[in-house]
C-alpha positions as CSV (number, residue, x, y, z in Angstrom):
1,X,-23.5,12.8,5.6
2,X,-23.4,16.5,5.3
3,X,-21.6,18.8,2.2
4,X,-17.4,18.7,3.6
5,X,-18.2,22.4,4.1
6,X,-20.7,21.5,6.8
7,X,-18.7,19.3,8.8
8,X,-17.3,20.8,11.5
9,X,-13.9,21.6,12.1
10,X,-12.6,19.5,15.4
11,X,-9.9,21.3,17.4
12,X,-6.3,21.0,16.4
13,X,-5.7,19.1,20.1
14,X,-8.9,16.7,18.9
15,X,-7.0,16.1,15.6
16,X,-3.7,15.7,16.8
17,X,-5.1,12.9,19.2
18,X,-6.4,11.0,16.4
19,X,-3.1,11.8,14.2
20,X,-0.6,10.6,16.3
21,X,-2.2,6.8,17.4
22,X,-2.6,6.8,13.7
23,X,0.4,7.6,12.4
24,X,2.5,4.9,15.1
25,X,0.1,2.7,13.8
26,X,1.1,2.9,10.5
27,X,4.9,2.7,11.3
28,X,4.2,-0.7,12.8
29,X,1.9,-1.4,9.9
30,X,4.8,-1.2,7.3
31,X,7.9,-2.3,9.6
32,X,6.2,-5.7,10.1
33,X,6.0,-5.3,6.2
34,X,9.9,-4.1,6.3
35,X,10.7,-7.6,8.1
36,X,8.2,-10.0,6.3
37,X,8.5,-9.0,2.5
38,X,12.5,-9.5,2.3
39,X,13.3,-12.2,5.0
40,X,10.3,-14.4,5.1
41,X,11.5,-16.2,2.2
42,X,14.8,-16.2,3.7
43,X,13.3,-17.9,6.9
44,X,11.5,-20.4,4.5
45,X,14.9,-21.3,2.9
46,X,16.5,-21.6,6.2
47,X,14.0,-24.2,7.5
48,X,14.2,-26.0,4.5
49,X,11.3,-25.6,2.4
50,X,11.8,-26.4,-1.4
51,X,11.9,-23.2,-3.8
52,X,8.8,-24.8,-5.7
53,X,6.9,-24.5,-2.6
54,X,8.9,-20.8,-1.5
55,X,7.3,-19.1,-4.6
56,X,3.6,-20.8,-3.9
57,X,3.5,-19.4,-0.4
58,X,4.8,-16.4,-1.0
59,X,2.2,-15.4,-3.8
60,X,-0.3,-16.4,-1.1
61,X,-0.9,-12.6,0.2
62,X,-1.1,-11.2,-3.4
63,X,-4.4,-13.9,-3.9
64,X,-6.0,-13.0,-1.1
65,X,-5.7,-9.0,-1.6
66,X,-7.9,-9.5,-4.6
67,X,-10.4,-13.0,-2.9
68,X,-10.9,-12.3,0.6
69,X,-9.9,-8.9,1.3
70,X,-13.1,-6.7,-0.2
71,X,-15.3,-9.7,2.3
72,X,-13.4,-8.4,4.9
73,X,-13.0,-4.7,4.4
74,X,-17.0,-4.9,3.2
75,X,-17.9,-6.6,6.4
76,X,-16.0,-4.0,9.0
77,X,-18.1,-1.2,7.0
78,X,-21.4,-2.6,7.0
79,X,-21.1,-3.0,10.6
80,X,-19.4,0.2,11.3
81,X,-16.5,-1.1,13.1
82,X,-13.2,-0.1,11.5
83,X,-11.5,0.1,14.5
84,X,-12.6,-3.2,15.8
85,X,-11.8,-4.6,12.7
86,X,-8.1,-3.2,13.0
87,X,-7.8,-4.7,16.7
88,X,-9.4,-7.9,15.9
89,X,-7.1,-8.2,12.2
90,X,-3.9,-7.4,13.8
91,X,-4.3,-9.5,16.8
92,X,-5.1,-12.8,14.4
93,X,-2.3,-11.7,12.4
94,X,-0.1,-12.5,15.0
95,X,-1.3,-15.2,16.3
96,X,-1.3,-16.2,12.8
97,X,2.4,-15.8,12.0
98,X,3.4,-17.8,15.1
99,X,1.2,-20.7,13.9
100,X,3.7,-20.3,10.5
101,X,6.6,-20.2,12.7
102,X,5.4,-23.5,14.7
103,X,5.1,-25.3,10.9
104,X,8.1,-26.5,9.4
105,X,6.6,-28.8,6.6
106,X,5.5,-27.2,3.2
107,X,1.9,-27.9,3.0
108,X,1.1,-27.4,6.9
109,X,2.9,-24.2,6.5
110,X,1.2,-23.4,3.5
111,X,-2.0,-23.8,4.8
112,X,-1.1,-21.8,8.0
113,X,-0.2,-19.3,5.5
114,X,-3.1,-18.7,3.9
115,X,-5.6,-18.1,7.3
116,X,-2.8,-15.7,8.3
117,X,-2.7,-14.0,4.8
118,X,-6.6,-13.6,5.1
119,X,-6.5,-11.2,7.9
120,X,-3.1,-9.5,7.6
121,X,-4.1,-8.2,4.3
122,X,-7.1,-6.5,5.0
123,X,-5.2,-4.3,7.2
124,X,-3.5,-1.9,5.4
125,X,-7.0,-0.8,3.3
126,X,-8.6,-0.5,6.5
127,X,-6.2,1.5,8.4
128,X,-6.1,3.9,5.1
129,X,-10.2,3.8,5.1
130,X,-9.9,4.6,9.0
131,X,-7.6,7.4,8.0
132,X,-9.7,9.3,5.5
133,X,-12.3,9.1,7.9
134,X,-10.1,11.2,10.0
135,X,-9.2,13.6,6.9
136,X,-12.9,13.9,6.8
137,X,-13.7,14.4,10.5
138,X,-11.1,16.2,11.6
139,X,-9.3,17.6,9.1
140,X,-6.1,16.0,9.5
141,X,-3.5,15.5,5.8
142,X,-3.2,11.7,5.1
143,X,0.3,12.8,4.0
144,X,2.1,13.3,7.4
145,X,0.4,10.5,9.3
146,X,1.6,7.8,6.0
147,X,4.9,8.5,5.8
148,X,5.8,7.0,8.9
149,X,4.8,4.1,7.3
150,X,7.4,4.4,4.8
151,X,10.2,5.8,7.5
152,X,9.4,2.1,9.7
153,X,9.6,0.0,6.8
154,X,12.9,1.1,5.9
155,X,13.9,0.7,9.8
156,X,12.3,-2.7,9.6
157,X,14.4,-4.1,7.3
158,X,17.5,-2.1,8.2
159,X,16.7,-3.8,11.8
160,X,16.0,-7.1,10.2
161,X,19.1,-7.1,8.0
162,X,21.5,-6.3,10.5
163,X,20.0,-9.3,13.1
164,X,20.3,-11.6,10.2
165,X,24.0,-11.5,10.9
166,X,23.8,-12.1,14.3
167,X,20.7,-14.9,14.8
168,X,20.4,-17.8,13.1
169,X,17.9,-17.6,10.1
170,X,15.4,-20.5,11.6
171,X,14.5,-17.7,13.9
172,X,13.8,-14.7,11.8
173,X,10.0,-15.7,12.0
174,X,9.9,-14.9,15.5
175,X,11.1,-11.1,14.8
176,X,8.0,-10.8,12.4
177,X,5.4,-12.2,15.3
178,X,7.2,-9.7,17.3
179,X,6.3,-6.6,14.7
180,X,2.9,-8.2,14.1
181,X,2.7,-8.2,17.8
182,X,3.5,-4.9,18.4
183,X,1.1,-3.4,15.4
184,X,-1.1,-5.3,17.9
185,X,-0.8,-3.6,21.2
186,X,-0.5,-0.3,19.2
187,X,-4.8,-1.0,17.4
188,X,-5.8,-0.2,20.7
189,X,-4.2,3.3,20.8
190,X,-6.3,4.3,17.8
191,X,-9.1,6.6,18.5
192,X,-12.7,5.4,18.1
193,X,-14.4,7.1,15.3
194,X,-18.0,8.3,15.7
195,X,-20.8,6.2,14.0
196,X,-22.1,7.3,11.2
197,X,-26.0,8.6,11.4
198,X,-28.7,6.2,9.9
199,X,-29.2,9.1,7.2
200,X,-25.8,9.0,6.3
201,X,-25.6,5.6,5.5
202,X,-28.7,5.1,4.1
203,X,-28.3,8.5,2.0
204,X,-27.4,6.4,-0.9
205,X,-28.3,2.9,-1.2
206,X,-28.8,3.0,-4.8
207,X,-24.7,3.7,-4.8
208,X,-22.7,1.1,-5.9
209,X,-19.1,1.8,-6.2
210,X,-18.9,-0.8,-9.4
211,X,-21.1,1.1,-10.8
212,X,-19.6,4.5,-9.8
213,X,-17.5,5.4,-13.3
214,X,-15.8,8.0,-11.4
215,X,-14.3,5.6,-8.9
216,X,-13.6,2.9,-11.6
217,X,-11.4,5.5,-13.6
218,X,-9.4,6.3,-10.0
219,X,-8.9,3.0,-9.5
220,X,-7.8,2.0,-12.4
221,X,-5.8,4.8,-13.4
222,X,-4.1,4.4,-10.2
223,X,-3.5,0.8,-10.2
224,X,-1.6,0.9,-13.6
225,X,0.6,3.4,-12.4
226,X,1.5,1.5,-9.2
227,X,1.4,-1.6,-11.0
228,X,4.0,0.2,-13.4
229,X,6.7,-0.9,-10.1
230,X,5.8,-4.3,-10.9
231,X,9.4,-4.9,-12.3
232,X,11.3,-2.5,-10.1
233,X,9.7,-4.5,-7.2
234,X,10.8,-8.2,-8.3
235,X,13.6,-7.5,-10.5
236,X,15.9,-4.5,-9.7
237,X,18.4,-6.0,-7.2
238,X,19.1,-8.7,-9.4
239,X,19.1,-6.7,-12.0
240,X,22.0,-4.0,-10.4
241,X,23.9,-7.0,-8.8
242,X,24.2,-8.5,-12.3
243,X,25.7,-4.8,-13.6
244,X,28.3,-5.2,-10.7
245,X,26.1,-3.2,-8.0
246,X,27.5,-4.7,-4.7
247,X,25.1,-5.1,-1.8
248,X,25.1,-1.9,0.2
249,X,24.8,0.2,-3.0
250,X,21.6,-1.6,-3.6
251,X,20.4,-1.1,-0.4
252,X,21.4,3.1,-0.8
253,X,19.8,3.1,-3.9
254,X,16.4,1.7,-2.4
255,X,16.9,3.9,0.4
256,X,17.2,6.7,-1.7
257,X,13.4,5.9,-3.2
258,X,11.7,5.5,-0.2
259,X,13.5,8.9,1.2
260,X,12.3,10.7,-1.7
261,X,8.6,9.3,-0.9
262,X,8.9,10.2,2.7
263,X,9.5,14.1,1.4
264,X,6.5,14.1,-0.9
265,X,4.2,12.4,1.9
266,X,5.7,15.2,4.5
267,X,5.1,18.3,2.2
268,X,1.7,17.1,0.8
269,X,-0.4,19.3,2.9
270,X,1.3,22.1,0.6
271,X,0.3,20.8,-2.6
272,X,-2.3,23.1,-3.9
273,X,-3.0,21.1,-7.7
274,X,-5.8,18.8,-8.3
275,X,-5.5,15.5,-6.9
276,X,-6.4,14.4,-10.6
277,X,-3.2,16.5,-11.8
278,X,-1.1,15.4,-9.3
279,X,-1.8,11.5,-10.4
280,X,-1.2,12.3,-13.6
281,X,2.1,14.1,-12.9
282,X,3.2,10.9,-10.7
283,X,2.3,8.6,-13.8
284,X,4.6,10.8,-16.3
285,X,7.4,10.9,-13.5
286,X,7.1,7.1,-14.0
287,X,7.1,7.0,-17.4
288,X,10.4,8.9,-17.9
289,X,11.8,7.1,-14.3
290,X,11.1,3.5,-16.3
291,X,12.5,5.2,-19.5
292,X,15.3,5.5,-18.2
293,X,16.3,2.8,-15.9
294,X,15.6,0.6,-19.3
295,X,18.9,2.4,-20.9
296,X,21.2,0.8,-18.4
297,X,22.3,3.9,-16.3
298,X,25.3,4.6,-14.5
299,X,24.9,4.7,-10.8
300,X,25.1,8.2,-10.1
301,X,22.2,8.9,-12.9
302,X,20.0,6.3,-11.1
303,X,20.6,7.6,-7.8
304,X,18.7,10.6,-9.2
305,X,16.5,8.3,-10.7
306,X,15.5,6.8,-7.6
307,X,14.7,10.0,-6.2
308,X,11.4,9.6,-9.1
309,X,10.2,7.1,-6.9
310,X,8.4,9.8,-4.6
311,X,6.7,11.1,-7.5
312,X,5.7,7.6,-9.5
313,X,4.7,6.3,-6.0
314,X,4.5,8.8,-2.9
315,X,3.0,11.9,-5.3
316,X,0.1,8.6,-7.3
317,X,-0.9,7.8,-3.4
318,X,-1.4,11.5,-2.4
319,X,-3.8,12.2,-5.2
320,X,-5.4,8.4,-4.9
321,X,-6.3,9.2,-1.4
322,X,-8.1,12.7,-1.7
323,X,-9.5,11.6,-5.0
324,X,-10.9,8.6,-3.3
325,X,-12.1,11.2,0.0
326,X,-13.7,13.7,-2.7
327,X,-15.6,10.5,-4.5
328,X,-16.7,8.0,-1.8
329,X,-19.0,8.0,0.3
330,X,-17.8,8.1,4.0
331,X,-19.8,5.0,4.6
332,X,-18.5,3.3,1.4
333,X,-14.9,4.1,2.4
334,X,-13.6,0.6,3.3
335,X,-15.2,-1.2,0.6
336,X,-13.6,1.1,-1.8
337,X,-10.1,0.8,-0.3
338,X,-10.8,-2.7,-0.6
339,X,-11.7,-2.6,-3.9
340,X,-8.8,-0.2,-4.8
341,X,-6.4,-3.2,-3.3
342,X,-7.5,-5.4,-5.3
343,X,-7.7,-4.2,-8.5
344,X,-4.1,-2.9,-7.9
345,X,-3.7,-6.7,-6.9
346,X,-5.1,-8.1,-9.8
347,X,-3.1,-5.7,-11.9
348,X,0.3,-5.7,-10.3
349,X,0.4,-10.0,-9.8
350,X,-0.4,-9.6,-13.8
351,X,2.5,-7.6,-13.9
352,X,4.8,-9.2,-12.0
353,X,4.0,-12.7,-14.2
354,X,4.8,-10.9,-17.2
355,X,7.9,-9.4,-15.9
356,X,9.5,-12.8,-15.4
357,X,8.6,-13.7,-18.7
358,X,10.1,-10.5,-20.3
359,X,12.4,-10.0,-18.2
360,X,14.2,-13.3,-19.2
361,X,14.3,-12.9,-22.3
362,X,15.0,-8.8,-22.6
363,X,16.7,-8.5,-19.2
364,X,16.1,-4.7,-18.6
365,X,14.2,-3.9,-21.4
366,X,11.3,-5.1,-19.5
367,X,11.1,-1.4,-17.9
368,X,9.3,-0.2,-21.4
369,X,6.5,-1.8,-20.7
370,X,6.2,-0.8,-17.5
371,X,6.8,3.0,-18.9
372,X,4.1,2.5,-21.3
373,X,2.0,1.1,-18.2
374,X,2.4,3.7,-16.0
375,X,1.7,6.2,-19.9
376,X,-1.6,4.0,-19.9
377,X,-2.8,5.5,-16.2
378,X,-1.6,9.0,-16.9
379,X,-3.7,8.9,-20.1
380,X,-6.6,7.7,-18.5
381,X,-6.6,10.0,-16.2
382,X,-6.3,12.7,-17.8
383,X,-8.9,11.8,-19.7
384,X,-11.1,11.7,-16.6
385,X,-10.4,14.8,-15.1
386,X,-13.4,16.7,-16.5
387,X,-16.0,14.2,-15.4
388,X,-14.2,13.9,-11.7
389,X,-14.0,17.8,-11.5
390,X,-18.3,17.3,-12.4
391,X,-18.7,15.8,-9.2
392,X,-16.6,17.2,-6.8
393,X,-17.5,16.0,-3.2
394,X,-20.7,14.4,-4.4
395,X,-20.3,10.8,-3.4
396,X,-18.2,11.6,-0.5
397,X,-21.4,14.0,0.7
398,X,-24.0,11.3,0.2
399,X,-25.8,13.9,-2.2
């Protein structure tokens, strides 16, 4: 495709019609995530299914984000079809969690489970590859349109918790078909995106994104700073309820996270640094958020605390994303989302093992490693920054 600088500007009506389908889709996106990732477990407990086999199906999603998602994300891309692929993924992923909800023993379920898992996952990478499409087309800030992601999944499981008191939990799987419906109906709102010329996509067969050191140093760098929330993720509600931390506090305290991530995602069109600085700035926020949180705060300190979150995760994905539009090629953008899911797969499922294994034996001392994890990205790069500021735009222009 042409330089960025070539590429002309659509309308702001043009752009706002792609925004605004993108952004609802990304709210039901990230609710349906709101009600699966806390109660799905729940609704596997309720219906009896033995812990043993709780913890194998619910690693199911984190295998498949690193096996068959880059097939998947590959395959939309080759045949220029990310929309399609969104309608045709979201619409299986429904149908796919109301096979789960028909299976109520442990390896039928399991099984179930795993189809589901095989297109549910690919989503998320291809709704963000679909989106930097649009930053590239029509100018619109990933920024705005993402943080209603973020708002729904905090609505989701608000929703989700409140019903919980009210239905019985053998039918919490039936409010997750509904979100997974819903994300449904809503792919066909998203705006089809012009196909890509033959000399666009041919520009640059001899580029290989493994082989692309600029986009293995973003990846990686990134992945180690999100995979830094490995232990936050898994361990810091059992963690506060163990300190005394009673339920709603918990809940206030992620709350106050996610907030903080929404700001950062709503201002991000401001933000005038690097996206190379601004990763490294989320990684050191991390480092001294984890520091922290290791000492055993008092509440009111990790309230502020919490506000980190924005920068270890909201201010990381910000400079991910426009590093990764500055350093792919537009007709490479899929693969490498899916390749950016699943090394940050690969490296946060690491993490999370190793967190239970620490975490055991040091309690909340496992948040040092997970400081020196997110040190580790912020180190790397920085060490990148001169070679990414080399080739600014290049890949992404097909030069």
């Amino acid at each position: 495709m042409p330089p960025e600088s070539q590429i002309p500007i659509a309308s702001k009506l043009e752009a706002r019609r792609f925004a605004l389908p993108l952004a609802f889709f990304y709210g039901t996106l990230f609710g349906l995530s709101g009600t699966q990732l806390p109660f799905f477990p729940v609704w596997l407990r309720a219906i009896g299914i033995d812990p043993s086999w709780i913890g194998i199906i619910s690693a199911v999603p984190a295998v498949t984000r690193f096996t068959t998602l880059p097939f998947v994300t590959g395959f939309a891309e080759r045949r220029q079809a990310l929309r399609g692929a969104l309608i045709v993924t979201t619409a299986l992923s429904a149908l796919g969690f109301a096979l789960v909800g028909l299976q109520h023993k442990a390896i039928a379920l399991f099984l179930a489970y795993i189809v589901t898992a095989c297109v549910w996952t690919p989503t998320v990478p291809l709704t963000d590859a679909y989106a930097l499409r649009g930053v590239l087309r029509y100018g619109i800030n990933y920024g705005p349109a993402r943080l209603w992601g973020s708002a729904a999944f905090v609505l989701g499981a608000l929703a989700c918790g409140l019903l919980i008191d009210v239905i019985d939990p053998r039918h919490l799987i039936w409010i997750i078909v509904g979100a997974a419906a819903t994300g449904a109906a809503a792919s066909f709102m998203l705006k089809p995106l012009e196909a890509l010329t033959p000399a666009a996509v041919t520009a640059r067969r001899d580029d290989r994104l493994l082989r692309n050191t600029a986009f293995l140093l973003i990846i990686a760098a990134s992945a180690l700073v999100q995979g830094s929330h490995a232990a936050y993720y898994t361990f810091s509600a059992i963690n506060w309820q163990a300190h005394g931390l009673g339920g709603l506090t918990i809940a206030g305290l992620w709350a106050l996270g996610v907030v903080a991530e929404i700001i950062v995602f709503a201002t991000s069109p401001r933000f005038t640094l690097c996206p190379s600085t601004l990763v490294v700035i989320g990684a050191l926020s991390a480092v001294a958020r984890w520091s922290v949180t290791a000492q055993d705060p008092d509440v009111g300190l990790l309230a502020v605390v919490q506000l980190g979150h924005g920068l270890s995760f909201g201010l990381t994905q910000v400079g991910t994303m426009e590093l990764l539009v500055r350093h792919v090629p537009a007709h490479m953008m899929a693969r490498g989302q899916g390749y950016f899911t699943a090394c940050s797969g690969i490296i946060g499922s690491c993490a999370a093992v190793v967190c239970g294994a620490i975490y055991a034996r040091y309690g909340q001392g496992v948040y040092n490693l997970m400081a020196a994890m997110a040190g580790s990205g912020a180190l790397l790069m920085w060490l990148a920054r001169h070679q990414l500021a080399h080739q600014p735009h290049s890949a992404a222009s097909g030069r």
